[in-house]
KOLTORVEX-861322 format. One record per residue (C-alpha): x, y, z; residue in three letters; residue number from 0; chain. Coordinates in steps of 0.02 Angstrom, whole numbers. Example, Ala and Ser with C-alpha at 12.3 -4.5 7.8 and 13.67 -1.06 7.14 Angstrom:
2
+--------+--------+--------+------+------+------+
:      X :      Y :      Z : pake : bado : finu :
+--------+--------+--------+------+------+------+
:    615 :   -225 :    390 :  ALA :    0 :    A :
:    684 :    -53 :    357 :  SER :    1 :    A :
+--------+--------+--------+------+------+------+
//
This chain:
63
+--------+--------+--------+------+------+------+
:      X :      Y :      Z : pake : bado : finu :
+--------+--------+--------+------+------+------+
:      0 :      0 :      0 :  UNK :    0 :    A :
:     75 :    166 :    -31 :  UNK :    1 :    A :
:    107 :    293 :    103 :  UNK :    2 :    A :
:      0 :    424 :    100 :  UNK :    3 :    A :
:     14 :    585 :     25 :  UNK :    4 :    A :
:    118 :    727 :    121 :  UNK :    5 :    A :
:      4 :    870 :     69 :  UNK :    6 :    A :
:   -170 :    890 :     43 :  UNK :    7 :    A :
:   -236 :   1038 :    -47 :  UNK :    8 :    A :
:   -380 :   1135 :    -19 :  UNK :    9 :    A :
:   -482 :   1276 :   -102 :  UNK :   10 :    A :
:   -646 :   1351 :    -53 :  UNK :   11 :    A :
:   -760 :   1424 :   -163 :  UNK :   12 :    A :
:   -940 :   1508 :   -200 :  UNK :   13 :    A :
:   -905 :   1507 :   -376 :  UNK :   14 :    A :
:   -849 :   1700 :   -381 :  UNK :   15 :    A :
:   -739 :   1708 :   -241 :  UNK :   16 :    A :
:   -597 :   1572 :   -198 :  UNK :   17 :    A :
:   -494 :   1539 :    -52 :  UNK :   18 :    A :
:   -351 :   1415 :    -46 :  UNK :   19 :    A :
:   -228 :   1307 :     92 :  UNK :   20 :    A :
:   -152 :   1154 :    130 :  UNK :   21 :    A :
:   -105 :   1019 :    257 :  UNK :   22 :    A :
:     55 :    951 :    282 :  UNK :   23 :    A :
:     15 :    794 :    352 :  UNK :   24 :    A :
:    194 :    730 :    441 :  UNK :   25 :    A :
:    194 :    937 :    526 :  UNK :   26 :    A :
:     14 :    908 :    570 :  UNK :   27 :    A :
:     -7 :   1097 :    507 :  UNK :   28 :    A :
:   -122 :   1216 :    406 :  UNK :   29 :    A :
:    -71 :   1329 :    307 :  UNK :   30 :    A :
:   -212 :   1457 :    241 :  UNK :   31 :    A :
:   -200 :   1589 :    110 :  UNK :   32 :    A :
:   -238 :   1753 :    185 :  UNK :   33 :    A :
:   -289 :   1823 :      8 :  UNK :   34 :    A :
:   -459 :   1796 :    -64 :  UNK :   35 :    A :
:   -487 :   1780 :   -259 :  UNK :   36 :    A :
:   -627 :   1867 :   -362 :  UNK :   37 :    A :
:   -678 :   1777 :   -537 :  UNK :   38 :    A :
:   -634 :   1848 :   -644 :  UNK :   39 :    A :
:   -530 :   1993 :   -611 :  UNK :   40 :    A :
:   -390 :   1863 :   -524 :  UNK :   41 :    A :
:   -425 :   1732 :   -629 :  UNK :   42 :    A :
:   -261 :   1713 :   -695 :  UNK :   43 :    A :
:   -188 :   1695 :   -514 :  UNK :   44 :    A :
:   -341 :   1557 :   -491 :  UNK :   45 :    A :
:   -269 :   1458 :   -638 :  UNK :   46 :    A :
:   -107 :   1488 :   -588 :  UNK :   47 :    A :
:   -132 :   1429 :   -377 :  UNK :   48 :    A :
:   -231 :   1263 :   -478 :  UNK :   49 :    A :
:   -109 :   1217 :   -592 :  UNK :   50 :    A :
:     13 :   1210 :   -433 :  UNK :   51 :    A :
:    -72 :   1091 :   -351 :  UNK :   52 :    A :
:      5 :    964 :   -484 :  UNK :   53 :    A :
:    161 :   1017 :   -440 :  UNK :   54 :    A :
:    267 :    854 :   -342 :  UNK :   55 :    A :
:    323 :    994 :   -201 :  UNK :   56 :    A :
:    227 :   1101 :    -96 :  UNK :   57 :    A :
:    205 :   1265 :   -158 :  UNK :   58 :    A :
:    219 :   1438 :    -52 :  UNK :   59 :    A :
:     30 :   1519 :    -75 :  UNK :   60 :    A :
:    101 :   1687 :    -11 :  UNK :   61 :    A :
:    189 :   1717 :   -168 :  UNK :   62 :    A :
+--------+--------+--------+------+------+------+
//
């Protein structure tokens, strides 16, 4: 069985406005993005935050 996965990703959203974080399982710690995301005006940083996810390392959501 494989191990499970380090970090799990999360996003919230009502469709128009998203918020993101993650868990890092082994640190037993959240990690929220203080930022909140309007469709569409940030879309471009909503792709972008997405598309990171499929990263293989954990990416900083501050940036």
């Amino acid at each position: 069985m494989d191990s499970p996965t380090p970090v799990l990703y999360g996003s919230v959203t009502s469709g128009d406005i998203w918020k993101f974080g993650l868990y890092q399982r082994q640190a037993k710690q959240i990690q929220k993005d203080i930022n909140t995301y309007a469709a569409p005006n940030d879309l471009d940083q909503i792709l972008s935050i997405l598309f990171g996810v499929t990263l293989s390392s954990p990416t900083d959501l501050t940036s």
